[in-house]
Backbone bond lengths (Angstrom), bond angles and torsions (degrees), N, CA, C in turn:
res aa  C-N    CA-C-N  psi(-1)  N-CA   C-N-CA  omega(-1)  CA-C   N-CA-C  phi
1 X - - - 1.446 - - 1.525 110.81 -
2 X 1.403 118.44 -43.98 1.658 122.11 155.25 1.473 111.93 -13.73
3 X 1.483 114.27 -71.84 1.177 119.16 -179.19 1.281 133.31 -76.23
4 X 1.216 137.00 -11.32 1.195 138.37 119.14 1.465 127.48 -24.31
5 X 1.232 109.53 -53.39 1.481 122.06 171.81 1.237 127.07 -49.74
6 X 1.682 105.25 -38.14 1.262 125.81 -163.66 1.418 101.45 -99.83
7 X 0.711 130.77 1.82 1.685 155.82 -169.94 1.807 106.99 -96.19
8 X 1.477 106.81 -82.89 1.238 128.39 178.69 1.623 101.55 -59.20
9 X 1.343 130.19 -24.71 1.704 119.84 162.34 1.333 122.22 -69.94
10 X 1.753 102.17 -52.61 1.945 109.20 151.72 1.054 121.49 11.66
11 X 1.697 89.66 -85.39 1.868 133.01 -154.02 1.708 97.44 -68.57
12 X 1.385 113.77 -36.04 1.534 133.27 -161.13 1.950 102.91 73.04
13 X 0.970 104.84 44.37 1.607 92.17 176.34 1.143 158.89 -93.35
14 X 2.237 96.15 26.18 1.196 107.82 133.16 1.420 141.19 -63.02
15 X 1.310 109.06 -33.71 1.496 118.99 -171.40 1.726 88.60 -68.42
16 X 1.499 152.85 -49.72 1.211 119.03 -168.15 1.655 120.64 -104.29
17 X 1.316 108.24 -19.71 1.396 125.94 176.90 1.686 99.41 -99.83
18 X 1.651 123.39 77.23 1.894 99.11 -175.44 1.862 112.11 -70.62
19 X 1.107 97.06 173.76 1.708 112.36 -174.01 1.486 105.40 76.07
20 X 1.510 134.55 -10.82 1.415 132.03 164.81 1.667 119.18 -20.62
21 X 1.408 75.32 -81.11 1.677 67.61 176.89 1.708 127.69 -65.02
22 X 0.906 101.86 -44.94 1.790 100.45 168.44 1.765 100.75 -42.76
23 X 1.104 123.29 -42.23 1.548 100.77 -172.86 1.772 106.40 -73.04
24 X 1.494 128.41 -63.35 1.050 124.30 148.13 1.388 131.67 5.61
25 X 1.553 118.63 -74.32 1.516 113.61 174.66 1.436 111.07 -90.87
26 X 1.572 137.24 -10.82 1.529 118.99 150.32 1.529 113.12 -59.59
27 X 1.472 130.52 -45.69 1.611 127.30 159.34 1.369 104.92 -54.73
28 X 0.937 147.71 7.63 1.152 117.60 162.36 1.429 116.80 -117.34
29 X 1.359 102.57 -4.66 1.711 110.13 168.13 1.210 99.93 -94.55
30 X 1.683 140.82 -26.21 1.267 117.31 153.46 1.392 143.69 -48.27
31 X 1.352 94.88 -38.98 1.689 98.82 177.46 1.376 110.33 -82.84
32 X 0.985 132.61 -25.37 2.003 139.55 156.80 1.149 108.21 -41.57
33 X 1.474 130.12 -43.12 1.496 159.80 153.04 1.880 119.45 -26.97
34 X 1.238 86.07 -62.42 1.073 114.82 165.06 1.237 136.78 -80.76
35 X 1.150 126.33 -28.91 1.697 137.14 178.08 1.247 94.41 -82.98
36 X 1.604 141.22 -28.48 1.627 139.86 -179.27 1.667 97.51 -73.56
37 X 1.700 108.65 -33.20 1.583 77.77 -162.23 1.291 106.45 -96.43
38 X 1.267 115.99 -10.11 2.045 117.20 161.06 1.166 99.37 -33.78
39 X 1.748 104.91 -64.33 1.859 114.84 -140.51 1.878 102.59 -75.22
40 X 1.623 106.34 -18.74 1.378 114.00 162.08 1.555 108.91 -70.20
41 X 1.340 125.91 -49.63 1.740 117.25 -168.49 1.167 106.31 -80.05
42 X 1.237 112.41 -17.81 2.009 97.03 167.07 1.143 118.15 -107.20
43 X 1.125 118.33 15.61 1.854 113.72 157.62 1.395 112.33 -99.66
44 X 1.106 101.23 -0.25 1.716 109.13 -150.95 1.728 105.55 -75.55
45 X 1.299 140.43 137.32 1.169 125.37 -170.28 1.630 122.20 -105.68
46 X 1.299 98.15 -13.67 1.460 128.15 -168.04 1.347 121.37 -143.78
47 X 1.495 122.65 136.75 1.177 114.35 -162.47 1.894 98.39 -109.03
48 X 1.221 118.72 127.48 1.426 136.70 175.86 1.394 139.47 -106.96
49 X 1.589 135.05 -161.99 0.896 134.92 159.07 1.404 110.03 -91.84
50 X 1.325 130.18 -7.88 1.405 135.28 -158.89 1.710 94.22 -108.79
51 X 1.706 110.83 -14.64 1.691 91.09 -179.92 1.718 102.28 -101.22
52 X 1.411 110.03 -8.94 1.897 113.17 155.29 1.402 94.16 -42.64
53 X 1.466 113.31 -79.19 1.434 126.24 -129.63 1.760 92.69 -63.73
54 X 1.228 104.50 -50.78 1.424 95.73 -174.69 1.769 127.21 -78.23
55 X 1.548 106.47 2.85 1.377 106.32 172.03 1.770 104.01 -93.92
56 X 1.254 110.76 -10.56 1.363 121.54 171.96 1.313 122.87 -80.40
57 X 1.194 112.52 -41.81 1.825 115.30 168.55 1.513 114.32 -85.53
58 X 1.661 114.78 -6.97 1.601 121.10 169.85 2.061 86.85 -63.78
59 X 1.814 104.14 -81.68 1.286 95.79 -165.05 1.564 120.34 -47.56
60 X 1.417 131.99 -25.09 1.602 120.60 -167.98 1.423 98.85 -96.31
61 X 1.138 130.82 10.35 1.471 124.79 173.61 1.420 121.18 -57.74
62 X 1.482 101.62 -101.13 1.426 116.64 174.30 1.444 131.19 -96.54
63 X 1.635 108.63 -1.32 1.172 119.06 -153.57 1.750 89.79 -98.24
64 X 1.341 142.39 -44.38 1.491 131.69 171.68 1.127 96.65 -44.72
65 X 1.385 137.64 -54.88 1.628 137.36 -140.49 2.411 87.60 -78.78
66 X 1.332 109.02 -41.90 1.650 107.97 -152.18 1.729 85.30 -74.97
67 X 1.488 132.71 -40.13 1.329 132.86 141.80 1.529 125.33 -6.58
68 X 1.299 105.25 -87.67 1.530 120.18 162.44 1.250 121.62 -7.03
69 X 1.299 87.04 -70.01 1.587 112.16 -147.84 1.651 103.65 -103.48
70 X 1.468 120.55 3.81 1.410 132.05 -179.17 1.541 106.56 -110.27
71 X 1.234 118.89 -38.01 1.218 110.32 -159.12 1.783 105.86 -80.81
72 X 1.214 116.77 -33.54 1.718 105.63 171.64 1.698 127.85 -49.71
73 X 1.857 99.04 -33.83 1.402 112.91 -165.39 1.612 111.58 -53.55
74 X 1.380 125.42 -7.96 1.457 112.30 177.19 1.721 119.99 -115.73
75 X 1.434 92.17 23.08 1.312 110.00 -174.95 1.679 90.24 -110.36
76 X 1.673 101.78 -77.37 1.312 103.43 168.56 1.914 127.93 -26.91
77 X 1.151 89.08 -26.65 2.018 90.65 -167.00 1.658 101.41 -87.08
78 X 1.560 114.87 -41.19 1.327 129.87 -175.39 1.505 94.01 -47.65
79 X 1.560 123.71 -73.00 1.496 148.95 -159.79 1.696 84.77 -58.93
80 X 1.216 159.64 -77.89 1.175 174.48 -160.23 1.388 94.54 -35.96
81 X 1.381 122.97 -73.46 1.179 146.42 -156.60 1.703 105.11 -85.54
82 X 0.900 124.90 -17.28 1.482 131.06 -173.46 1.891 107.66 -95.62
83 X 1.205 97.53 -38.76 1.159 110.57 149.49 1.341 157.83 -50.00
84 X 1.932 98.02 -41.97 1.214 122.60 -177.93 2.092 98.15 -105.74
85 X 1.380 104.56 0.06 1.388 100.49 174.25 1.866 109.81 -99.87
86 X 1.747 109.06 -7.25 1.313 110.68 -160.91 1.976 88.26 -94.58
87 X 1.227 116.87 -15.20 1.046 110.93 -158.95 2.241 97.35 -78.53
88 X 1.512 98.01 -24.88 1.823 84.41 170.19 1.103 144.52 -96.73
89 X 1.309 124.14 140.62 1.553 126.92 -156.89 1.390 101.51 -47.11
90 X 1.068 136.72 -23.60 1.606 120.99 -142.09 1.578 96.63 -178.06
91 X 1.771 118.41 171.15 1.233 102.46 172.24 1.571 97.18 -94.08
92 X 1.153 147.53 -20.62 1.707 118.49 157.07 1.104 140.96 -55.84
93 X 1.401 116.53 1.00 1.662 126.28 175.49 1.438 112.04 -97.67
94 X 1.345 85.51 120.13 1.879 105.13 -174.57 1.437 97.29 -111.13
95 X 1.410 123.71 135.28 1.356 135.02 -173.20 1.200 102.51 -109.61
C-alpha cells in the first residue's frame, strides 16, 4: 500500500481527483486493521467473547471511514478528467 501511496503523490492525485489520498491512507489503515486481526485469529487458541469484541472493532474501525471516503473517488476522477479532456481542441493537442 506504501507504494501505491507513493504512486498517487507521483501522479499528484489529489490536486485532480480531491479526497485521493484520504481514501488511500484510510485503506491503508484498514488493511493494518486487518492484517492484526488475521495474525490474532490464527494464533488464537480459543474461541471467546474477547475474539467477538475484537473482530467487531477490527470491522467498525477504519473500514466505514476507507468506505466513505472511497466510494465517491471514481465518480469524482471520471468528472475531473472529462473535464480536463473537454478543455482540448482536438485529440493532438497536448496542454
Amino acid at each position: 500500500m506504501d507504494y501505491v501511496i507513493a504512486a498517487l503523490n507521483g501522479f499528484r492525485s489529489d490536486y485532480y481527483v480531491p479526497g485521493t489520498m484520504d481514501c488511500a491512507y484510510t485503506t491503508k489503515y484498514t488493511q493494518i486493521e486487518f492484517m492484526r486481526m488475521y495474525t490474532y485469529l490464527t494464533t488464537l487458541k480459543s474461541n471467546d467473547e474477547t475474539t467477538t469484541f475484537n473482530i467487531t472493532g477490527t470491522i467498525s474501525g477504519s473500514f466505514p471511514d476507507a468506505i466513505y471516503k472511497c466510494y465517491s473517488i471514481p465518480g469524482k476522477g471520471e468528472s475531473s478528467f472529462r473535464t480536463h479532456y473537454q478543455s482540448f481542441n482536438s485529440h493532438y493537442d497536448f496542454q
